[in-house]
N, C-alpha and C positions, 0 to 999 in steps of 0.2 A: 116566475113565481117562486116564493124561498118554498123552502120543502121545510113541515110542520114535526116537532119533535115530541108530538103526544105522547109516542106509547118505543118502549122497548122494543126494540129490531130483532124479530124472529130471523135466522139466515141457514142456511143449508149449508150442510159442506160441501154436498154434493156439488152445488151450483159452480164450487169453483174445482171440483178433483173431477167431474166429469163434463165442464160446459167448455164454451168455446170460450175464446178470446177476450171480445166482448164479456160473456158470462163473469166471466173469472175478475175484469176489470170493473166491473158493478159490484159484484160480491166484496172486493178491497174497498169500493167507496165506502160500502155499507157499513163494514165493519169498523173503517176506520169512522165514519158519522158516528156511530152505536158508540163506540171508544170515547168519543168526543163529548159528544152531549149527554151520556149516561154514566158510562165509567163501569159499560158490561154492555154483553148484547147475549141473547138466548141461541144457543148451540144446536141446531137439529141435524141429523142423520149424520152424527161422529160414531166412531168403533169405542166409545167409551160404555164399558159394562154398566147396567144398572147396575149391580151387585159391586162395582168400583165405586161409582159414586155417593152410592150408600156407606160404603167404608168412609170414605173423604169427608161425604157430611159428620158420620158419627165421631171422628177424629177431632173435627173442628169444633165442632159442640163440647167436647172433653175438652177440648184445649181452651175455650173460653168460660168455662167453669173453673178452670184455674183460680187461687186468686192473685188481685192486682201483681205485688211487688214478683210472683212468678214470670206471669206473662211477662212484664217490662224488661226481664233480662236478657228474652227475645228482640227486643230491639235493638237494630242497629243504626248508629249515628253516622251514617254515611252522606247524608245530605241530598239523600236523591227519596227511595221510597218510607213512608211513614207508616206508622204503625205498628203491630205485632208481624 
């Protein structure tokens, strides 16, 4: 049976810094699934501060208030990632 891509793949870190073998080799499928068919998967029990990614987010919100011709100098034409 194919496995259904409704919904955004919650993953633990844990599953792979402290599981077995197995663990850690299901953890990679998932992530790499989550990567695949989403293009992000949801991060639980990382050492990243709330208080970090409050920064991150407010940063980013500042930086796409920018306007256009600013942000596009951020672009690089390298031919591999898009965007800002």
């Amino acid at each position: 049976m194919s496995k259904k891509y409704d919904k955004v793949p919650e993953l633990s870190l844990r599953q792979y810094t402290d599981g077995a073998e197995a663990d850690r080799t299901e953890f990679c499928q998932a992530l790499y699934d989550g990567f695949k068919h989403f293009g992000f998967i949801i991060l639980k029990d990382h050492p990243v501060s709330t208080e970090l990614l409050d920064k991150a987010y407010d940063r980013s919100q500042a930086f796409f208030e920018l306007n256009e011709p600013t942000k596009k100098s951020y672009v690089q034409n390298n031919g591999h990632q898009r965007g800002y």
